[in-house]
C-alpha positions in Angstrom: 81.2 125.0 91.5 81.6 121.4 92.6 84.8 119.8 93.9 86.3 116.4 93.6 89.7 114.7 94.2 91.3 114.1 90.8 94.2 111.9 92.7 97.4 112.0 94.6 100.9 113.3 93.4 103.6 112.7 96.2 101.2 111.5 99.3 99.0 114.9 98.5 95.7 115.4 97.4 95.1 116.7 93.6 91.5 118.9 93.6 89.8 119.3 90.6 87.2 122.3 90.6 84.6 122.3 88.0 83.3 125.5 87.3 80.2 127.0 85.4 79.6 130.2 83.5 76.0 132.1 83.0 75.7 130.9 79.8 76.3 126.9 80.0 80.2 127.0 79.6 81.8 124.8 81.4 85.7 124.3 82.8 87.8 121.9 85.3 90.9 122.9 86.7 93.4 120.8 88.7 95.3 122.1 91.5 98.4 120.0 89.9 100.2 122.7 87.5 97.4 125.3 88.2 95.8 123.3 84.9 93.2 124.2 82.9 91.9 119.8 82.0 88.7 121.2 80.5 87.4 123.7 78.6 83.5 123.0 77.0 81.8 126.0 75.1 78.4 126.3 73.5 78.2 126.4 69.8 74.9 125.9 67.0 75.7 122.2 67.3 75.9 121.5 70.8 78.7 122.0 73.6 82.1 122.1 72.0 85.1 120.9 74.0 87.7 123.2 72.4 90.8 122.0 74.5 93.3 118.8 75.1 93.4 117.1 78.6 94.1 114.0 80.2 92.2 111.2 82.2 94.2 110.7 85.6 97.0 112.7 87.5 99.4 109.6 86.7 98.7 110.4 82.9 99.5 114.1 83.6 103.0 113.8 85.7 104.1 110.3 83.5 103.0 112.3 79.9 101.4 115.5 80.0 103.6 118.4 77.3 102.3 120.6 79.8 98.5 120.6 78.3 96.7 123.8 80.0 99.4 124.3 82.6 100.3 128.3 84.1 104.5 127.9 83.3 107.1 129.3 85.3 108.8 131.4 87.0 110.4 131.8 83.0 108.4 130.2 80.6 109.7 129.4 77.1 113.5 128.7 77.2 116.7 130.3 78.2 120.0 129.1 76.8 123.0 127.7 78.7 120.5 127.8 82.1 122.0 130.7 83.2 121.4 134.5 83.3 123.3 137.6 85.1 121.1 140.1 86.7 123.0 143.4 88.8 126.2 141.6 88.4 125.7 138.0 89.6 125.2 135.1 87.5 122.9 132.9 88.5 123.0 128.9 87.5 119.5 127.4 86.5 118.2 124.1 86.3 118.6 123.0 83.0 116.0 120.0 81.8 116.5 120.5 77.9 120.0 119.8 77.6 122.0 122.5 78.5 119.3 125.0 78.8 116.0 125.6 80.6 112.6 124.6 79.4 109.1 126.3 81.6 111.1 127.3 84.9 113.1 123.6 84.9 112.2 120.3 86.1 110.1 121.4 89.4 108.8 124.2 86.9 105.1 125.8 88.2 103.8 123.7 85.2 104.6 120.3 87.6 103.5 121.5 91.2 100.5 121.8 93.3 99.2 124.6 94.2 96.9 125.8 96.8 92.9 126.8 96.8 92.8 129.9 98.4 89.3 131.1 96.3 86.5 129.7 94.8 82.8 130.9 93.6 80.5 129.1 91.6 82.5 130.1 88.5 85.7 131.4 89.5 88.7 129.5 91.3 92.1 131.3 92.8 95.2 129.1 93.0 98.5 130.1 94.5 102.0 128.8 94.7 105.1 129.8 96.2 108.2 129.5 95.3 111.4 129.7 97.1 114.4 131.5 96.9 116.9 129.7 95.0 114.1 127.6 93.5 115.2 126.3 90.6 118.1 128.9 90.7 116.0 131.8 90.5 116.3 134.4 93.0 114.2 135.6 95.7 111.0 133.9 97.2 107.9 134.8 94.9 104.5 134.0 95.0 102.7 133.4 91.9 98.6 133.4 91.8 96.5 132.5 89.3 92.8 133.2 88.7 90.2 131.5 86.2 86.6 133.3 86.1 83.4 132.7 84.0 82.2 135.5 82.6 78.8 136.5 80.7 79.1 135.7 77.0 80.8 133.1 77.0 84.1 134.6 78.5 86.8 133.0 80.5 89.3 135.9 82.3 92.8 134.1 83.5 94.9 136.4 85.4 98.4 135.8 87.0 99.9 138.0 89.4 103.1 137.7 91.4 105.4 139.2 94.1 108.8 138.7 95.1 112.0 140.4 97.8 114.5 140.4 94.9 114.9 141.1 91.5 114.3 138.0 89.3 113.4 136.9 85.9 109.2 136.1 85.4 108.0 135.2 82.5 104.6 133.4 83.3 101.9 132.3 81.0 99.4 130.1 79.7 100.1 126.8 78.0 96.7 125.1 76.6 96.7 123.0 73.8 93.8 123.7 71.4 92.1 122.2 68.7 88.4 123.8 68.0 86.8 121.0 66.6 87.6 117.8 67.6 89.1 116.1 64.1 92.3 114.5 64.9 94.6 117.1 62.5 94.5 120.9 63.0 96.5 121.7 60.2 93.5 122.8 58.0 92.4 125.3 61.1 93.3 128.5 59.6 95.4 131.2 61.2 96.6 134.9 61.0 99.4 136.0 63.2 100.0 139.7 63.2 103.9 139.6 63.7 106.2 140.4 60.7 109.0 139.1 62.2 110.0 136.2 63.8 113.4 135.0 65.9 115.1 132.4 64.3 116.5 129.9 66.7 119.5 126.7 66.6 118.4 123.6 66.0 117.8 123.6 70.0 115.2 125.9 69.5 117.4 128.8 71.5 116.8 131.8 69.2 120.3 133.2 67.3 119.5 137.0 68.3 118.5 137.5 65.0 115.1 139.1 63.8 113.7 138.5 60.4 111.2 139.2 58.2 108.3 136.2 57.6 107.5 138.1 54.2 107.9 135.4 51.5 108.4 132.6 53.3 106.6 129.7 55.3 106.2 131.7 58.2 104.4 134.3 57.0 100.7 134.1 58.4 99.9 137.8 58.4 96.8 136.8 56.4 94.8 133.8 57.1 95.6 130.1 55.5 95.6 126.9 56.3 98.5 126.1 58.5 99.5 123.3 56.8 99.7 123.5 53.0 101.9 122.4 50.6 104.6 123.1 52.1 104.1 121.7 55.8 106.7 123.5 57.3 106.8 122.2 61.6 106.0 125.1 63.6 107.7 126.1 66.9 108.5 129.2 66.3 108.5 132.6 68.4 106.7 135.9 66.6 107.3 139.0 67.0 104.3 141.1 67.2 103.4 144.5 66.1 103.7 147.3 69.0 103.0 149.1 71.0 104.1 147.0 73.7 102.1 146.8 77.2 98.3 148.3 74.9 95.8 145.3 74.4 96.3 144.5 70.9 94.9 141.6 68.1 97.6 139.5 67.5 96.0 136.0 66.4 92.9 134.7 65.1 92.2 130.5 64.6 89.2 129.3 63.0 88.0 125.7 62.6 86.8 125.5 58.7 84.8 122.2 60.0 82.4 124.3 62.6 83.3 128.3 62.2 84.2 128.2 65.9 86.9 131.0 65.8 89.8 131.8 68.7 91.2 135.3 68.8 94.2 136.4 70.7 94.7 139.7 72.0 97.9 140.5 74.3 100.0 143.5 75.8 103.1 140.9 75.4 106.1 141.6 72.9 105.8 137.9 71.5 103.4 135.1 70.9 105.2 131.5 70.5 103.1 129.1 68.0 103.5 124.9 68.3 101.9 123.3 65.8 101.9 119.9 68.1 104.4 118.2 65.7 105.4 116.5 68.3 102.2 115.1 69.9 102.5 111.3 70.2 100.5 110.2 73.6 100.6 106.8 74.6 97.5 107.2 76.9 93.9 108.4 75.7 92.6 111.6 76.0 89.4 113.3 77.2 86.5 111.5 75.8 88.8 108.5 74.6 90.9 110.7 71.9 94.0 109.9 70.9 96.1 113.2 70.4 98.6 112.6 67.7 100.9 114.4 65.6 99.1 118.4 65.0 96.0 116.7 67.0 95.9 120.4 69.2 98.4 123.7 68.7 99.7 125.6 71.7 100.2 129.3 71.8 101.9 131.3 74.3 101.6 135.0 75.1 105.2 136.0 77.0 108.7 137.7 76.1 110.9 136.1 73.8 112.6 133.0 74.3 116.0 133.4 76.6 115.1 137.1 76.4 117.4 137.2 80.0 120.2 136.8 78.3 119.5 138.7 74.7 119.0 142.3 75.8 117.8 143.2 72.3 114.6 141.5 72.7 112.2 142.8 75.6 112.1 141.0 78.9 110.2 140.8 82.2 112.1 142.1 85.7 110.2 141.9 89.0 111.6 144.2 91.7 111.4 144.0 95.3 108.2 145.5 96.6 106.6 145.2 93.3 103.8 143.2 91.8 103.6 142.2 87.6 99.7 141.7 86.7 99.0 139.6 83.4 95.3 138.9 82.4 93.8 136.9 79.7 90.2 136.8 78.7 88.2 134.5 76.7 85.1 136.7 75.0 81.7 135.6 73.0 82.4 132.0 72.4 79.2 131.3 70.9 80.0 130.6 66.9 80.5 131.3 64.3 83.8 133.7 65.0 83.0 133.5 68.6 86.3 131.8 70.5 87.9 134.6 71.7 91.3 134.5 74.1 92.6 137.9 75.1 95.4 139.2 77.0 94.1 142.5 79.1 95.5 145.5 79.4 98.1 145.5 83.0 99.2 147.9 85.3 103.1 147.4 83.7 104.8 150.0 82.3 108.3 149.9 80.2 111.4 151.8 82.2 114.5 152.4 80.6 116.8 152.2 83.2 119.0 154.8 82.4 116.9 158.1 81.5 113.6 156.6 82.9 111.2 157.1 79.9 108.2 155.2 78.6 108.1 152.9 76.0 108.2 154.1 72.6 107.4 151.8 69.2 109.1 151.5 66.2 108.8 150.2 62.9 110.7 147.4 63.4 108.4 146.0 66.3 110.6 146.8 69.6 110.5 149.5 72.3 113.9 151.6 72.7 113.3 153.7 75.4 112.8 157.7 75.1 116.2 158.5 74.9 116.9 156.1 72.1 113.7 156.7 69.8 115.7 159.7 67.6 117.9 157.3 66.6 118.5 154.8 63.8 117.7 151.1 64.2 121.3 149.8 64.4 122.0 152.6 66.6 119.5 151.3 68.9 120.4 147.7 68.6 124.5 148.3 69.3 123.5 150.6 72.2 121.3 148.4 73.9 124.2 145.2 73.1 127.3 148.0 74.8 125.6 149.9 77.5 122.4 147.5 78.0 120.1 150.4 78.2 117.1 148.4 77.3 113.7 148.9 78.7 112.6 147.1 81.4 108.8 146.0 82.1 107.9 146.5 85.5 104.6 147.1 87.6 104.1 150.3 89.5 102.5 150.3 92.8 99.0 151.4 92.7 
């Protein structure tokens, strides 16, 4: 492990810790945004830089789409920037128009966070956030924790605590592109979600759910993402259950190497970007300019607004209680070898009127126990009139 100042945001230090795994991967991670700047992985043609990441910290705070940052406290959007939790509405900060985008404008995407660990291949960040931060309630305490593993792995896992009961939603937001060509849209993908949830044109999803069968979205076998049709991705999936169980919900692979990424999660959801967007003025690692599709971002979390739709599933933290996310990468070594997996957690899914576990259906949700005998529109007006969704929370130990 070897450590370096990366530069200066706001008269304080930025640390960048370079880390090394038993078998020659490499990663660099920035104290700024908790980000993940580098990710390097050994393949049959030499080390493979598999990630995107800037050159400075300016380049970061002045341009960065949040490449490799830990988002939060609620990632992905909510709409109108406001939520109501036991009765009292809380007002966000709201930096996409009228709604919230990563947590806000001071989002955990944009601060520094403290060093409180380090090994030769592992590095603990933490952050705290205040109550009202933001307009979230309660003070939390978020940590984050990047370790090298044998074969090739790389474990992330995000923890956090907090006095009140608040809305956390935090994740992962690298941007990837597994071979280096300036276009990913001939990386091929499978998504195991049949559904998606179709959003406005401000990408705040209708509280619809609907099937992919048939249409552009459907990815539930592996193509190209960009055909014919080019159809712009940012688009939430609904994934098959059971929610809170490790399960494979995503596979990439580079046609140009046979480096292959899969994603494995315990989350409800998985939102794909297809970098549409990407335009950066400023050069990348190695001198690369990341263009439109030059890298794709996925993201492992509940549902977009999901505080405010209680159909879909979303995250509540209760005093005295801890939420425990983990994400794995396993066997990069190619061909099929980048893997990126979401471990099984502690959490558990509470209805919080009869107290039963989560339950799966066909349609991809998880009414709780006293719901499951029931028909689907049954569920779905029940939990829209007496909110008796289930709730995923973390037990004590």
């Amino acid at each position: 492990m070897t450590l370096e100042r990366f530069g200066s945001v706001g008269g304080q230090d930025v640390l960048q810790v370079t880390l090394t795994g038993p078998d020659g991967m490499t990663m660099k991670v920035l104290t700024w945004g908790a980000v993940a700047r580098d990710l390097v992985v050994p393949s049959a043609a030499g080390p493979q830089r598999v990630v995107l990441g800037l050159n400075s910290v300016e380049d970061y705070v002045a341009h960065s789409p949040y490449f490799g940052a830990i988002v939060g406290r609620h990632a992905n959007r909510i709409g109108q920037a406001r939520f109501t939790l036991n009765g009292e509405t809380h007002i966000l900060d709201a930096n996409e128009g009228e709604n919230q985008l990563h947590g806000g404008t001071m989002g955990f995407g944009t601060r520094l966070w403290s060093m409180v660990d380090h090994t030769a291949s592992s590095v603990t960040l933490s952050l705290v956030s205040e109550d009202g931060d933001m307009g979230y309630p309660g003070r939390l305490r978020a940590t984050c924790t990047y370790t090298l593993l044998g074969s090739s792995r790389l474990r992330i896992e995000l923890e956090a605590t907090c006095d009140r009961p608040t809305p956390v939603n935090l994740t992962t937001h690298g941007y990837f592109n597994l071979d280096g060509s300036p276009d990913i849209s001939s990386h091929r993908l499978m998504i195991a979600g049949d559904y998606i949830t179709p959003t406005r044109p401000d990408l705040i999803p209708t509280g619809e759910i609907t099937a992919v069968a048939g249409t552009d979205y459907d990815f539930t076998a592996s193509r190209p993402i960009h055909g014919a049709q080019h159809t712009l991705y940012d688009t939430n999936y609904v994934l098959r259950g059971p929610y809170g169980e490790l399960r494979h919900a995503a596979t990439l692979e580079s046609p140009t190497n046979g480096l292959s990424m899969e994603l494995w999660t315990t989350e409800p959801g998985v939102q794909f970007y297809d970098g549409h967007l990407l335009d950066m003025p400023v050069q990348g690692l190695s001198g690369a300019r990341y263009g439109r599709h030059g890298g794709f971002a996925w993201s492992r979390s509940a549902s977009p607004t999901a505080p405010i739709m209680p159909i879909f599933p979303r995250l509540s933290w209760y005093r005295g209680r801890s939420l425990d996310k983990s994400a794995s990468c396993g066997s990069l070594a190619d061909p099929k070898g980048f893997v990126w997996e979401l471990c099984p957690s502690v959490a558990v899914a509470l209805c919080r009127r009869c107290v039963s576990g989560q339950t799966r259906t066909k349609k991809g949700h998880s009414p709780c126990r006293c719901s499951m005998r029931k028909p689907w529109r049954s569920i779905r007006k029940e939990w829209l009139s007496s909110r008796a969704y289930c709730v995923l929370v973390t037990l004590p130990r």
